[in-house]
LUMTOR-673070 format. One record per residue: residue in one letter; x negated, y negated, z negated of N, C-alpha, C, O in turn. Coordinates in pm, whole numbers, plus 32768, in hexadecimal, padded with zeros to 4 digits. Layout:
REM residues N
aXYZXYZXYZXYZ...
//
This chain:
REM residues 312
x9A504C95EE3799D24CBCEDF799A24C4AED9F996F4BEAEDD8x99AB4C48ED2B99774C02ECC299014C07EC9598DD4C50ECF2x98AB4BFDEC5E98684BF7EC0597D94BACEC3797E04B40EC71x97664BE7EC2196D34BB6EC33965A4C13EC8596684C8DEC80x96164BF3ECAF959C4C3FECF695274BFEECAE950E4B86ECB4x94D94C67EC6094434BE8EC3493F44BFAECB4938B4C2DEC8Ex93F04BEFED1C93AD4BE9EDAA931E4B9AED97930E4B25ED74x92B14C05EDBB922C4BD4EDD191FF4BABEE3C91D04BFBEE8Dx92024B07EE5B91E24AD2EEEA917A4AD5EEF191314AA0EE9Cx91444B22EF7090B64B29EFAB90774A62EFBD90B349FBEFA2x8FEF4A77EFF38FB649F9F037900649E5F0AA905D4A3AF0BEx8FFE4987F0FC904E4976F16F90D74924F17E90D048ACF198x91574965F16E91D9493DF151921848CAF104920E48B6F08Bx925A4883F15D92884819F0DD92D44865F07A92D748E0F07Dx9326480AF0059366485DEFC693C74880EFEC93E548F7EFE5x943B47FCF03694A64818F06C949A48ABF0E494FA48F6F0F3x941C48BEF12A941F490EF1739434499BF154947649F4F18Ax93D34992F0D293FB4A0BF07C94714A2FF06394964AA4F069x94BD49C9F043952549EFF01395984A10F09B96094A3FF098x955249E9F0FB95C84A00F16C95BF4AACF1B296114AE0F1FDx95654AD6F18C95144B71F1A3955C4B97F10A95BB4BD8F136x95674B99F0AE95D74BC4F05396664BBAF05A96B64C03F020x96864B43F0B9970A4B70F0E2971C4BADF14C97874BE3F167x96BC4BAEF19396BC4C2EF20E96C04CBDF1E697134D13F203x96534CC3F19B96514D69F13A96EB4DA3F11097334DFEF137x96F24D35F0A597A34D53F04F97EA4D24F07298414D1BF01Bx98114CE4F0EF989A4CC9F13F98F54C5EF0D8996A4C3AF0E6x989D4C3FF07999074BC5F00598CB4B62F09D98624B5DF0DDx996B4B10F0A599504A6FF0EB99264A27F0A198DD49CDF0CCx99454A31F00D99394983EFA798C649D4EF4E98CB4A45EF1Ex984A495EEF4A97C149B3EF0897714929EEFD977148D0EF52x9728492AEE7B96B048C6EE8B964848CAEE08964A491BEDACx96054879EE18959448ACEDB395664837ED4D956D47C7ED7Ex953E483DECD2956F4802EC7094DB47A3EC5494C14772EBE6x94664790ECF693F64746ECAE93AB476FED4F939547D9ED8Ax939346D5ED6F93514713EDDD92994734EDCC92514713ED6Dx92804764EE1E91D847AEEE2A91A24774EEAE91DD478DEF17x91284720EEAE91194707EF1F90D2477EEF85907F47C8EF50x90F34792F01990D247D2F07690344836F063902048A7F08Fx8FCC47D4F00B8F644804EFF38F39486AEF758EC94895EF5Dx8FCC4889EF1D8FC548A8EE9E9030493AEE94909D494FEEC7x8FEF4978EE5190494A1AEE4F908549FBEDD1908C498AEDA0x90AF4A62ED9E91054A9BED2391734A91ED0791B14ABFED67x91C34A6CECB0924A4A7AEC5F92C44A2BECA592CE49C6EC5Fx92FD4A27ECDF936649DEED1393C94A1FECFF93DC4A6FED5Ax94344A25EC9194D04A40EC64950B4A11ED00950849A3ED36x95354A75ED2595CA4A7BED7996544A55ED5196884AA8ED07x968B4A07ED67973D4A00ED1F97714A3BEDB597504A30EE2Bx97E24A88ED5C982D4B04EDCE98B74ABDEDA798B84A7BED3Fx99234AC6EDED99A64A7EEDE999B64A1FED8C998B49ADED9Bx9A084A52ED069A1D49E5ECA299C349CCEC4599C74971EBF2x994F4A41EC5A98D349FDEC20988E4945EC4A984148EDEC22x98F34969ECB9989E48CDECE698AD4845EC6F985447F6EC4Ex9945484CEC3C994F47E0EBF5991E47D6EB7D99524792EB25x98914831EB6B98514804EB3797C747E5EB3F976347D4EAF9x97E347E6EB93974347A5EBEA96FC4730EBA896864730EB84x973F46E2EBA19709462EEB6A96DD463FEAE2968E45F8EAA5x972A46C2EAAF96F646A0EA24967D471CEA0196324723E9A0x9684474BEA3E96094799EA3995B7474AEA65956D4724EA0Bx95924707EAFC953646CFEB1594E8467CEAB2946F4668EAA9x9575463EEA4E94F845F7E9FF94A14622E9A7944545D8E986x94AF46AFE969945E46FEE92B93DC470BE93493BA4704E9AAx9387471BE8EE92DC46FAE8EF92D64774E944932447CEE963x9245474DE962921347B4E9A9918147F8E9B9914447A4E9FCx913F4848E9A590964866E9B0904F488DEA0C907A48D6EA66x8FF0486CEA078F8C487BEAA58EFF48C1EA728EBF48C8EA0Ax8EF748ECEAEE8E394913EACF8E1E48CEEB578E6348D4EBBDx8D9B4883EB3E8D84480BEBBF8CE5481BEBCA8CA54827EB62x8C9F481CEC4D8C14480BEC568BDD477BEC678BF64739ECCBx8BAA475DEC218B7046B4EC348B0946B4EC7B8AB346FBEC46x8ADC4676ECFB8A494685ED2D8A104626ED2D8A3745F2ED96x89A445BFECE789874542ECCF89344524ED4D88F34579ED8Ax893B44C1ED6788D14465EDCC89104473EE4888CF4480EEB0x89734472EE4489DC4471EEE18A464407EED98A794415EE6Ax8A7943B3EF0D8AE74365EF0A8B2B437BEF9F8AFD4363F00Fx8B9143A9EF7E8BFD4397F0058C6E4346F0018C8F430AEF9Ax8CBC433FF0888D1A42FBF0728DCC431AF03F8E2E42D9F01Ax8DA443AAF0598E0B4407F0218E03442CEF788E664450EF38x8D94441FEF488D5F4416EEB58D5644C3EEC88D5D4505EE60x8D474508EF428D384588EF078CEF45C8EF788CC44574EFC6x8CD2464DEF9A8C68467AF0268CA7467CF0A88C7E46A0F116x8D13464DF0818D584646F1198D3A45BCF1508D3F45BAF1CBx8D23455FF1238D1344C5F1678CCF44B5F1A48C8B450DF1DAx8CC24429F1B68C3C43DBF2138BCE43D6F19F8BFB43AEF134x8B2943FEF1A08AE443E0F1718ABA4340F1748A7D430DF1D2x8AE942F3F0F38AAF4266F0EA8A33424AF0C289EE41EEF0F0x8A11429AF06A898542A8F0508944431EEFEA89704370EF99x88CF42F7F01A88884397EFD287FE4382EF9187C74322EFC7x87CC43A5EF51877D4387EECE8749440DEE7D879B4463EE5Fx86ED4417EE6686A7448EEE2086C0447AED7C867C4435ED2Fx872C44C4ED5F873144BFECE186F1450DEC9486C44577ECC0x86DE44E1EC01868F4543EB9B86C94531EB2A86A544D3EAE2x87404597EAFC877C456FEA7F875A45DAEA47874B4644EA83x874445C4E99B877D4629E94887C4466DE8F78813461BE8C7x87DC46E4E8C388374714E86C886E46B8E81288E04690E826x8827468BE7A8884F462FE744887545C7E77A88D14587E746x884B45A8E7CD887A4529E81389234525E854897544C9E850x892D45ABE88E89AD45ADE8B68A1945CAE83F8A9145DBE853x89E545CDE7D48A40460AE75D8A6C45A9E7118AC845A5E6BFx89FB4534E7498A0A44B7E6EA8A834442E7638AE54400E741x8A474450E7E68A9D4441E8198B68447BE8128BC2442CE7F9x8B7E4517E8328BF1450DE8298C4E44DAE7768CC544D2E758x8BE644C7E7358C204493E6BB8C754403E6CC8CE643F1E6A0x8C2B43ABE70E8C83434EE7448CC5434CE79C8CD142DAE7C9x8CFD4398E7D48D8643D6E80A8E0B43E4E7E58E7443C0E81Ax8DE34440E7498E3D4460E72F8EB4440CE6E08E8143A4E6B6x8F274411E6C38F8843F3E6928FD1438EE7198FB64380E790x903C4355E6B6908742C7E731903A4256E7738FF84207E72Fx9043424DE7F98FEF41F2E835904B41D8E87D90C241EDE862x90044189E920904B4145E9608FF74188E9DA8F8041A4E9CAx904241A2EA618FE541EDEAE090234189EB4690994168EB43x8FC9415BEBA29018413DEC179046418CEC898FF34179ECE2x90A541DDECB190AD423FED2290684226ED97907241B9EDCEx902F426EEDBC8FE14271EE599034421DEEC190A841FDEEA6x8FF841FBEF34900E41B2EFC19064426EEFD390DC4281EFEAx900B42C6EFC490454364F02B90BA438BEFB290B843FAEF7Cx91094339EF969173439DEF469203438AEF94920A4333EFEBx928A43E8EF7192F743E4EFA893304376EF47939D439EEF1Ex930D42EEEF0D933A42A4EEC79345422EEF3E92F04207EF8Dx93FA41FAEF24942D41C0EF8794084116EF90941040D1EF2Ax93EF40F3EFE293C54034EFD694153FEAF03794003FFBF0AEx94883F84F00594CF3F4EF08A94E23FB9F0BF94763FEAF0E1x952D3FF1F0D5956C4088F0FA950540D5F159954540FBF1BAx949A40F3F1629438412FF18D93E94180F14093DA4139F0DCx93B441D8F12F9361424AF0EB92E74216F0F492DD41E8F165x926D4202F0AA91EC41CAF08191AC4220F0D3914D41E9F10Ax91BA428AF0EF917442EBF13C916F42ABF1B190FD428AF1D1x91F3427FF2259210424EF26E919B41DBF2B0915741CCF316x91B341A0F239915E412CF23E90D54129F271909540FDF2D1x90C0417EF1EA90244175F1FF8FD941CBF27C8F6741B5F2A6x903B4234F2AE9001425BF34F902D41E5F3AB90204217F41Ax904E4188F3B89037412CF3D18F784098F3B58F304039F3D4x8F9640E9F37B8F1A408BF3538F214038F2C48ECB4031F26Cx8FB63FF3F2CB8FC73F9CF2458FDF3FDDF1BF90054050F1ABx8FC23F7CF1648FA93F9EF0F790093F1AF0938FE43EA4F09Ax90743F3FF04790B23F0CEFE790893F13EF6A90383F62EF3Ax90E93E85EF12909C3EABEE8E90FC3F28EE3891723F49EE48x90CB3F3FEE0C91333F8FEDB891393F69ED0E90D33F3CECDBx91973F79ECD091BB3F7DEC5991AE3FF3EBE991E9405FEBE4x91443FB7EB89912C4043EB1691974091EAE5920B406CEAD5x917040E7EAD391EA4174EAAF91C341A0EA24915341CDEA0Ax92244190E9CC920D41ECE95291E84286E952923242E2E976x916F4290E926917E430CE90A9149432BE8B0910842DDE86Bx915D43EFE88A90E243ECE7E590BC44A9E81E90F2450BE852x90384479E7E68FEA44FDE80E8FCD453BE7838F6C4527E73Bx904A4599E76B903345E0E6E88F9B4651E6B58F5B465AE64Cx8F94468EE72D8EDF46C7E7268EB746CFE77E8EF646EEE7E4x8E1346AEE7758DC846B6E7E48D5546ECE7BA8D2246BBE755x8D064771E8078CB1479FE7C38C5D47EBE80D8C8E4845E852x8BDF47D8E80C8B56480DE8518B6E4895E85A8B6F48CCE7EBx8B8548EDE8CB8BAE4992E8EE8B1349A8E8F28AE949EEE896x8AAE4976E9538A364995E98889F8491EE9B98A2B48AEE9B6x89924937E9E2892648C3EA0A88AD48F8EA58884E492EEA1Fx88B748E2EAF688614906EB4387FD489DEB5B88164838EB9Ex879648B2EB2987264844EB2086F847EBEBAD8695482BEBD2x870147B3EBDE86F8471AEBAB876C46E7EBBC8786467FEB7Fx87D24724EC1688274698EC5E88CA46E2EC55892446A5EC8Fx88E7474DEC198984478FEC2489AE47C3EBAA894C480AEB94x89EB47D2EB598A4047F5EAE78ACC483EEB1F8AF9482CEB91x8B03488AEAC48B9A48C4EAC08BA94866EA628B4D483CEA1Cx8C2B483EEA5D8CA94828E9B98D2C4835E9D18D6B4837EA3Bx8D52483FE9438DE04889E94E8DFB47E1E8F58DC0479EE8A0x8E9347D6E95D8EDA4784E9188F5E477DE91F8F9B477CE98Ax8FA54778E88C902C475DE881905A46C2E8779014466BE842x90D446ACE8AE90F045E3E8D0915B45EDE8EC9182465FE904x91B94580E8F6923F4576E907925F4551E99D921C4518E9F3x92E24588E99D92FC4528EA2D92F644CFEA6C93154460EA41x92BE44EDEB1092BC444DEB3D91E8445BEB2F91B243F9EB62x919544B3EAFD910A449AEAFA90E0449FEB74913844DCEBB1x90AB448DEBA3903744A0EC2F8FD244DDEBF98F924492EBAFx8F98457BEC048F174580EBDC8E95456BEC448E1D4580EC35x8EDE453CECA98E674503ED438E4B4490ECF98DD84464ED01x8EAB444CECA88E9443EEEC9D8E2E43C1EC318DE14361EC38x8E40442CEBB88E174444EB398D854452EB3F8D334405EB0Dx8D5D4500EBAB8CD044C5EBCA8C6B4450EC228BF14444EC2Ax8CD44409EC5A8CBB4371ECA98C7F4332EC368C084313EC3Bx8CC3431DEBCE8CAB42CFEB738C354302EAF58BF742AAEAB9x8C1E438CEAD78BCC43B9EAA08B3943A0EAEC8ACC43A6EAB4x8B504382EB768ACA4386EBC58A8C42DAEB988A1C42B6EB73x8B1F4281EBB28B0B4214EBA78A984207EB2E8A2041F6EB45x8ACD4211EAB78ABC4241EA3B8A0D4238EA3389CB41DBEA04x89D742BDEA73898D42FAEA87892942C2EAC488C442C5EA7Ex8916427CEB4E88F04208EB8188A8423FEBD48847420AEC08x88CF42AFEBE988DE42D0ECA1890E4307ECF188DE4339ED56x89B44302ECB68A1B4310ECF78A454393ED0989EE43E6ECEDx8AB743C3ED318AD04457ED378B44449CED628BA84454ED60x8B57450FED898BCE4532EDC38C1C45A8ED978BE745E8ED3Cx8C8345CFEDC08CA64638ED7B8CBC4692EDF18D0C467EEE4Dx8C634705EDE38C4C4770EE5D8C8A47D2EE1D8C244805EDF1x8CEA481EEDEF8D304858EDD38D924877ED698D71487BECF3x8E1C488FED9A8E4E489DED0A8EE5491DED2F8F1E4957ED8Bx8EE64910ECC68F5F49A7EC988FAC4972EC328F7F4926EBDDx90184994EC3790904924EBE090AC49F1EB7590CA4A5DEBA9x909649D8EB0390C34A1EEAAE914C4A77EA4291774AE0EA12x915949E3EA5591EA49D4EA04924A499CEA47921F494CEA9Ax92B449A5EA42931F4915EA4E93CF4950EA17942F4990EA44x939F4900E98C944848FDE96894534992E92094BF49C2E8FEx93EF49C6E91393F74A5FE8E893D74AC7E93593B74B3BE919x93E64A7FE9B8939C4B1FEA13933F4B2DEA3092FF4AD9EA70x93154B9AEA0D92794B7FEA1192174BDAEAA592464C23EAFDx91C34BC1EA9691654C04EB0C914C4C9DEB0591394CDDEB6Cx914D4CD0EA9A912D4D74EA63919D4DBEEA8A918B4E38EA85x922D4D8EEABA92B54DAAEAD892EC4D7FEB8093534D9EEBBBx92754D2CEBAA929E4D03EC4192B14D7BEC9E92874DEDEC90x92FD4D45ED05931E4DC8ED9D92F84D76EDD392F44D01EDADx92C44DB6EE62928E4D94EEB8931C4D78EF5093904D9CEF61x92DA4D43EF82933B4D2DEFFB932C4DD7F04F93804E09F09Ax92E34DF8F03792D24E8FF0A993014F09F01792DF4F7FF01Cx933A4EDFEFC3934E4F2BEF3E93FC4F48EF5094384FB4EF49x94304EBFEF6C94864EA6EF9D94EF4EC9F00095674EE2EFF0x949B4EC5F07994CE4F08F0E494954F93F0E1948C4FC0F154x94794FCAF0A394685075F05C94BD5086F02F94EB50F4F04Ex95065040EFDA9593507BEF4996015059EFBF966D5095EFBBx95E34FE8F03B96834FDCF046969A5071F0C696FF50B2F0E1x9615507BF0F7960A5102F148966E5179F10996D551ACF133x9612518FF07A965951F1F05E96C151E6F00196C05231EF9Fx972E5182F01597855170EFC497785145EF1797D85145EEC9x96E85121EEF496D95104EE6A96D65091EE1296BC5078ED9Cx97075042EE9E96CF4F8CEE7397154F78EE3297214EFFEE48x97794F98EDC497D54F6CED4C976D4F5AECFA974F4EF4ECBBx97184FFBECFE96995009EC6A96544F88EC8195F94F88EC30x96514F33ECB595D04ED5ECA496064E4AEC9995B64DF4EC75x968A4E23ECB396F04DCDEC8596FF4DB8EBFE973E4E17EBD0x96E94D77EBBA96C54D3AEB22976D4D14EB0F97B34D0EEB74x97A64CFBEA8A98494CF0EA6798054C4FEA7597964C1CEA83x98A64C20EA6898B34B7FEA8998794B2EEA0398384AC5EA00x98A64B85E990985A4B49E8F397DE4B6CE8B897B54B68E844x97A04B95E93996DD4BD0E91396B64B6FE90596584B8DE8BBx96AD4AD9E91696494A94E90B96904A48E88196344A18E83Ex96D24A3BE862973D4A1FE7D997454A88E75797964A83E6FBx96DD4AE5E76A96B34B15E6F396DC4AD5E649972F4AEFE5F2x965A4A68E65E96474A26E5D196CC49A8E5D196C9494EE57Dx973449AEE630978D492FE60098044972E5A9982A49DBE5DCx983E4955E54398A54984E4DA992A498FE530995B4935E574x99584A06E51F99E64A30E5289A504A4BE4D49A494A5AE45Ax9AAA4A4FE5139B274A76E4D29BA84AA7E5659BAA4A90E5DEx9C0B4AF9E4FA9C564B50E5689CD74AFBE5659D014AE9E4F3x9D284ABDE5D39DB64A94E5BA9E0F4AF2E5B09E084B62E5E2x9E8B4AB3E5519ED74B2AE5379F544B22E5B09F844AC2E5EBx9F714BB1E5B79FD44BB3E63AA0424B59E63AA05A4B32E6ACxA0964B25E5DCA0DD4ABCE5B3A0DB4A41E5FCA13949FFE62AxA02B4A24E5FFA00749B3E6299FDC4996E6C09FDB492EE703x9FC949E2E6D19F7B4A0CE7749F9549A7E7D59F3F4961E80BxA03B49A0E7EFA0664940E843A02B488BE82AA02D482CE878x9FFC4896E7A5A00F480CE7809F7E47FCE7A49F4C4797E7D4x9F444866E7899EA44841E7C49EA64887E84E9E3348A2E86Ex9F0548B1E8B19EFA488AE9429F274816E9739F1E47F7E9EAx9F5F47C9E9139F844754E9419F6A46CAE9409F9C4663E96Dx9EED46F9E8E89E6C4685E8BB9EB44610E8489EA64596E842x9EFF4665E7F99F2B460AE7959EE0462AE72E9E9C4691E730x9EE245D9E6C99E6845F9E62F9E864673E5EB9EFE4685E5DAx9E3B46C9E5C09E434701E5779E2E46D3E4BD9DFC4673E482x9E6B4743E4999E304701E3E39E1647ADE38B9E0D481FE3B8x9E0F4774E3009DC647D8E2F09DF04881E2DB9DA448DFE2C7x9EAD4880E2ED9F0748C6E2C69F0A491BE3579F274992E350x9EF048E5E3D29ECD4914E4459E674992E4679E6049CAE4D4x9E3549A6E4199DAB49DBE40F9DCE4A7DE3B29E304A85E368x9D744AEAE3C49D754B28E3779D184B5CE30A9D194BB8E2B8x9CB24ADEE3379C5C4AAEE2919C334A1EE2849C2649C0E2D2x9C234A30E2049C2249A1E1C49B914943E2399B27497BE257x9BB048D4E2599B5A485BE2A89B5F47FDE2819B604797E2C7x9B6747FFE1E49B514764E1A59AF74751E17C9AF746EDE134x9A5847A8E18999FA47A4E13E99A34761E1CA993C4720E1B9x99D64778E24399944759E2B499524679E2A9998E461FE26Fx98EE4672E2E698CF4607E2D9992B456BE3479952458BE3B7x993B4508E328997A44C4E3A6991E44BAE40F98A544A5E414x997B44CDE468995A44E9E50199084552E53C98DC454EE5AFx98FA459EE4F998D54620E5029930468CE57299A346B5E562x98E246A4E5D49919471EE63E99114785E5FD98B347B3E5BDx99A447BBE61599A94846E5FE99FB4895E66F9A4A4859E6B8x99E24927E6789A014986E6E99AA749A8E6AD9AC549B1E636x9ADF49B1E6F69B8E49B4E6DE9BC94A55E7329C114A57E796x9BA44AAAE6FF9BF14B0EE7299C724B55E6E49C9A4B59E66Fx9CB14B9CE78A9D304BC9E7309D234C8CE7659D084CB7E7D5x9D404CDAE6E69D2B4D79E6E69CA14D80E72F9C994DC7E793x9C214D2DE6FC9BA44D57E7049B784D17E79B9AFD4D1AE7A5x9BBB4CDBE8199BB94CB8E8769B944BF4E85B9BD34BA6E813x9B0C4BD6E8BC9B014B72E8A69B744B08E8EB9B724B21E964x9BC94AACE8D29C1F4A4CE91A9C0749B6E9049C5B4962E924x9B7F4993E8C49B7948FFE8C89B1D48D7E86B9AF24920E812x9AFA485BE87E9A924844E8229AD847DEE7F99B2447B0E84Fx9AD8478BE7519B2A4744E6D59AB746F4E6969A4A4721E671x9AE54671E6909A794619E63A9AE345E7E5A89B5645BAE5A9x9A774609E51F9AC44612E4969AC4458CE4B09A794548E4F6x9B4F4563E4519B4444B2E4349B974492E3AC9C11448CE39Bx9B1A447AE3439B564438E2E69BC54401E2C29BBA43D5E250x9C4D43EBE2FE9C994380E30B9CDD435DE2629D4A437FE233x9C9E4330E23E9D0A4321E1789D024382E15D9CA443D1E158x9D9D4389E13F9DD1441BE0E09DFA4470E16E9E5444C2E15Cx9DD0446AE1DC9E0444BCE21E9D9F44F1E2B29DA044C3E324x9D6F4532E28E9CC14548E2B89D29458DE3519DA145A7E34Bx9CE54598E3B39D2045CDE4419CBD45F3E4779C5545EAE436x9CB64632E5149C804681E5589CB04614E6059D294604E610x9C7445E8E6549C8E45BBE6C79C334637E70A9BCE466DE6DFx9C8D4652E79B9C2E4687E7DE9BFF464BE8349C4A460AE87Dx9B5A464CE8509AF6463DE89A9AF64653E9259AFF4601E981x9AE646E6E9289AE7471EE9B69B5A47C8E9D99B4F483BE9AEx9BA64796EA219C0B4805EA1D9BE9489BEA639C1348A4EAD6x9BB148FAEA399BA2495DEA969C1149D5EABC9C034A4AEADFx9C674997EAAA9CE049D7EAE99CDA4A64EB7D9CB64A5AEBF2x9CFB4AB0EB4B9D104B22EBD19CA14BB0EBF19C904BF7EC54x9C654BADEB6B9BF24BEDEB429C524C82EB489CC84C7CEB69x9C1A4CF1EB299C754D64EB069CA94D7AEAA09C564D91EA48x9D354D7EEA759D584D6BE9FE9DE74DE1E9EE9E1B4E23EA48x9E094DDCE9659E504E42E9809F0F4E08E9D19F3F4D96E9D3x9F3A4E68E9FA9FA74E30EA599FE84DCCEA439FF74D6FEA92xA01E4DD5E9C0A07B4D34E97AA0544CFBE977A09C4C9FE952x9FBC4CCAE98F9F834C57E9A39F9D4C01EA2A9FAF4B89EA3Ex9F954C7BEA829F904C4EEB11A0504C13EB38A0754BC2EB8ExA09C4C5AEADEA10A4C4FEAFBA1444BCEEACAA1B64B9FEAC9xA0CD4BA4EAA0A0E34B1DEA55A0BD4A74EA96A0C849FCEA7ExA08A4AD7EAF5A02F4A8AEB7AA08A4A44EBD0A05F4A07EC33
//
């Protein structure tokens, strides 16, 4: 079983857990998910189903969008409503004020990840730690918050916003720091992950959606193909000639192909199928006079037509 689940994780569940109730549902052993959600946060979590997996890493790094509730005048130690209350304060913000605020937010900055994240220290998890009591320093993280933008504004002390940011953001962390900002601190009491990588929330199944289709035999329909989230990356088809040479992870060039890929940019991924079947993903490379194709990631064993397999 190949392909993808856009799976809508309830509150509650880690992600991995989620995902272990998806391999319970669809009986795939090899499964994982391309961005984790913390326990306190619903929405979008992509499933990888067999050889969808190997592409997990690179999806993960794909941006991603949120709708998040900010509640000002609370500081915890979790940066969100699940923590220890550190302190509390009667806030009074306003509209313009928060508008002028997420303006300095936006674009490339630097975040420090939370004490509560699955980010590893001396081989221990920060999470670890800090239920412990201690507290490490941590090291700033690139990141860039492409939009951030006022949804609503419940007078005095809570706002919605929707924000899109790259991988690797904390938005516990984001409104930590907007509270900072703000100067009386703040938390993030709810959020819903929107997007990720292309799948979006308007298209999610549910875990009880799930074990409905596999009841009645329908859980293929809700299985996404292995090249759904590879939409917008450029393709081209190998010609049967060549097949072996790209199962065998040797270069391709441009005579390989059954359209022209010299217009492609260097180092540019492209999707490598053969008779319409995806089999690998190819990064273009300039080389001189003799431009080539390396492959990336091999997805070998997909359904293809027989001479393929016989080639196996």
């Amino acid at each position: 079983m190949d392909g993808f689940i856009n799976l809508l994780k309830p509150v509650g569940p880690t992600s991995s857990q989620a995902v272990g109730w998806v391999k319970r549902i669809t009986g795939e052993k090899k499964a994982g998910h391309t961005g984790t959600l913390d326990p306190g946060a619903a929405g979008v979590l992509p499933v990888c189903l067999g050889r969808a997996t190997k592409l997990s890493e690179m999806l993960t790094k794909s941006n991603k969008a949120y709708r998040a509730e900010i509640t000002f005048g609370v500081v915890t130690d979790t940066q969100d409503s699940f923590g220890k209350v550190l302190c509390k304060t009667k806030a009074e913000v306003s509209k313009e004020g928060i508008i002028k605020l997420l303006k300095g937010f936006r674009g490339a900055g630097q975040q420090v990840p939370p004490m509560y994240s699955a980010i590893k220290q001396g081989g221990r998890k920060l999470y670890q730690l800090a239920r412990e009591g201690l507290e490490v320093e941590r090291k700033p993280r690139s990141i860039k918050i492409y939009s951030l933008e006022l949804v609503e504004f419940f007078s005095p002390d809570r706002a919605i916003i929707d924000i899109v940011c790259s991988k690797g953001t904390y938005i516990r962390t984001l409104c930590h720091d907007i509270g900072v900002k703000s100067g009386y601190g703040a938390i993030m009491s709810f959020l819903v992950r929107l997007n990720s990588g292309g799948f979006k929330l308007e298209t999610a199944v549910t875990l009880e959606e799930l074990e409905k289709a596999a009841k009645k035999g329908s859980l293929p329909e809700l299985i996404l193909p292995i090249d759904y989230p590879l939409q917008d990356m450029a393709r081209t088809e190998i010609r049967e000639d060549s097949l072996r040479f790209a199962l065998n992870g040797n270069p391709l060039y441009p005579h390989n192909f059954r359209s022209d890929i010299r217009g492609l940019g260097h180092g540019q991924t492209l999707r490598l199928y053969y008779r319409q079947t995806l089999i690998g993903l190819g990064v273009y490379l300039k080389d001189g006079q003799s431009p080539q194709v390396r492959m990336k990631c091999m997805l070998t064993g997909a359904r293809v037509p027989g001479d393929f397999n016989k080639q196996m």
